[in-house]
Structure formats: structure tokens, C-alpha cells
N, C-alpha and C positions, 0 to 999 in steps of 0.2 A: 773445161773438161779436159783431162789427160788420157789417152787413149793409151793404155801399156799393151803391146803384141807380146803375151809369154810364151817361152819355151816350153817343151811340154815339163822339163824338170820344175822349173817355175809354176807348170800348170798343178803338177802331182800338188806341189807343197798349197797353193794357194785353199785347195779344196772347192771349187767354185767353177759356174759354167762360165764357157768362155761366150762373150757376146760374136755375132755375126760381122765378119771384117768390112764387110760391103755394106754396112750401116752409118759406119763413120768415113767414109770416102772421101766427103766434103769438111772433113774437121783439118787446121792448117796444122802442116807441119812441125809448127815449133811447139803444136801442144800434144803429138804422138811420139813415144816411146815405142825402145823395146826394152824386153827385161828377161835376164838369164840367172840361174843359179845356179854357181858352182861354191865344189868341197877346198878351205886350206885347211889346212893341219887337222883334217878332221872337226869342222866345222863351216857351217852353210853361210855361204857369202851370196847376197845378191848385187847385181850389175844393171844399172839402168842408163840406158843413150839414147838420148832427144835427137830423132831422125832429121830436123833442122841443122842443130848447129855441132851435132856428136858432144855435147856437154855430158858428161857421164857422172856417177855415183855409184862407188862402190862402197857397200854396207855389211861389213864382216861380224861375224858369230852371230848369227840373226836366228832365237828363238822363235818355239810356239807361238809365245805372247805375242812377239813384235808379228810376227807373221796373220796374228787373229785381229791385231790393228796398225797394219800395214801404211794404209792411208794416210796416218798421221806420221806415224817413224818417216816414210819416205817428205811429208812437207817438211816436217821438223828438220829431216836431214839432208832436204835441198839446199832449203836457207842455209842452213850452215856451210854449206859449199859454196855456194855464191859469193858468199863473206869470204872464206877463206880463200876466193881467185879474185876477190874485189873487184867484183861485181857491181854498181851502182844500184842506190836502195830505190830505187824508181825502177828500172828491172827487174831487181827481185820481186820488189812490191807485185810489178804485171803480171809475172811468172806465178807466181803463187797466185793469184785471184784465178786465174785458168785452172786451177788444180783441184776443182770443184765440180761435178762429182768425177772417182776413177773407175775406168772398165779395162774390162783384160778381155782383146782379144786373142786370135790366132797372131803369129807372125806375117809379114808379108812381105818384108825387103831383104834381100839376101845382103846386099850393100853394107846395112847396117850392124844385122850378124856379122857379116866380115870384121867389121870397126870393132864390135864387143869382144873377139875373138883376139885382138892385138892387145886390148885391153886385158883381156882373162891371162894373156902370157906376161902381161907387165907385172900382174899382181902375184902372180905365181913366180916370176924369177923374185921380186922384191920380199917376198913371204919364204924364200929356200933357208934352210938353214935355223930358220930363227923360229924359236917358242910362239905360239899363236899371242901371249903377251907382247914377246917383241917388237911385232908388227907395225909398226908407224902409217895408222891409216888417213892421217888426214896428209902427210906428206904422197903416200901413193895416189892420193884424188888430186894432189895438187899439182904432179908430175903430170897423172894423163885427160885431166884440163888447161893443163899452162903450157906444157913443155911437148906434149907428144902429138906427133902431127900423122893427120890419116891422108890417106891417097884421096878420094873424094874431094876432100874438103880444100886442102891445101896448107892450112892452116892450125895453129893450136884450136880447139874448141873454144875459149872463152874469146879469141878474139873472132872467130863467125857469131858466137852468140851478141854481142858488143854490134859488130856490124848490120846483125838483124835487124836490131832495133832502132839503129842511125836513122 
């Protein structure tokens, strides 16, 4: 089970109640999220970071549709970030079997929102200047997985994620 904390912007778009944050108390950390949505170029970007290891996903120009089957855009577009920080397929594999079923609750770590927050200026200075085509989004996921390090944690995200599973 993946537990996503949304923002309320995330909440507006989902259309859906959020569950009771104090129901999933006892679900482990590396299978809670939070999820934020912000605008580039006039266009809904969503940001998702696994409160374990800050591994994040950011998913630009995200329509209606993807928005009305979310669940699967977001497993579809894990894996392919896992791949693209080369990830180990025994990882991915575990990761994704956890991803069944997803809830949205409230937020509850301010910690995390901070992390998402470093992240939303990374994609926003990487996105200046340039046509919503331009954008090179699997190079920007791949910067703030591999290269960008948060205070918390210490480290790049894919190598606490790496470490979790040691």
C-alpha cells in the first residue's frame, strides 16, 4: 500500500476524500509519500517524495485522463525512474508490489514538504526560459534523484533508497 499525504492543490485536482492520516500510523515509511502540484509553463506538474528515502518523481503536463487513472501513470512512471537512476530490478520489483492499493491522505511532515519545495525550485529554474517542449524531464528526475542532496537525509535520494534495502 502507498499512502500519498496531498496538498490541498493535489487535493482540488484529485477530486476524491482524503482518508484519515491516523489510520495509516503503522504503514512503513518507505511506502508513504507526499504529493504536491505545481504550474510550468502553464501546465500541471505533479511531485511525489517517498518520506524514507526523498526518491522523488516529477510528472509534467499531466492531464484530466492521467489524473482520472493516476494510479497507474504514477506505477508506470516509477519504474521508469528507478531505471533511469539504476535502481536494481529486485528493488524496483519490491517497490512496486507495495503500490497496491493507493490512498490520499492529509499531509503530515513538514520535513518532507521542505524536501518537495527544493525540488519544485529545481524544476522551475530548469524549466526558465524554455518552451514546455523543451523541458528535459527525465534529465530533471535524474538530477534531483542522483545529484541533489537534501539536509535530512545527507545524501543523494537513490543512494538512501539503495541503503534501505541493504
Amino acid at each position: 500500500m502507498f499512502v500519498i499525504g496531498a496538498t490541498q492543490k493535489l487535493t482540488k485536482e484529485l477530486n476524491k476524500e482524503l482518508e484519515a492520516t491516523e489510520e495509516y500510523e503503522d504503514i512503513a515509511a518507505i511506502n508513504k509519500w507526499h504529493g504536491n502540484l505545481i504550474t510550468i509553463n502553464r501546465r500541471k506538474c505533479l511531485i511525489l517524495m517517498n518520506n524514507q528515502t526523498g526518491i522523488n518523481l516529477i510528472l509534467f503536463g499531466l492531464r484530466k485522463p492521467q489524473f482520472e487513472n493516476l494510479h497507474n501513470v504514477i506505477k508506470g512512471s516509477l519504474k521508469q525512474l528507478l531505471q533511469l537512476i539504476k535502481v536494481e530490478d529486485e528493488i524496483i520489483n519490491q517497490i512496486l508490489s507495495e503500490a497496491d492499493p493507493l490512498v490520499y491522505t492529509k499531509t503530515d511532515n513538514r520535513q518532507i514538504l521542505g524536501m518537495m519545495n527544493q525540488v519544485q525550485l529545481l524544476v522551475e529554474e530548469a524549466a526558465e526560459g524554455l518552451k514546455y517542449e523543451e523541458i528535459d524531464a527525465a534529465e530533471i528526475n535524474y538530477i534531483s534523484n542522483a545529484e541533489l542532496l537534501f539536509n535530512p537525509i545527507g545524501k543523494p535520494p537513490v543512494e538512501a533508497l539503495r541503503e534501505y534495502f541493504k
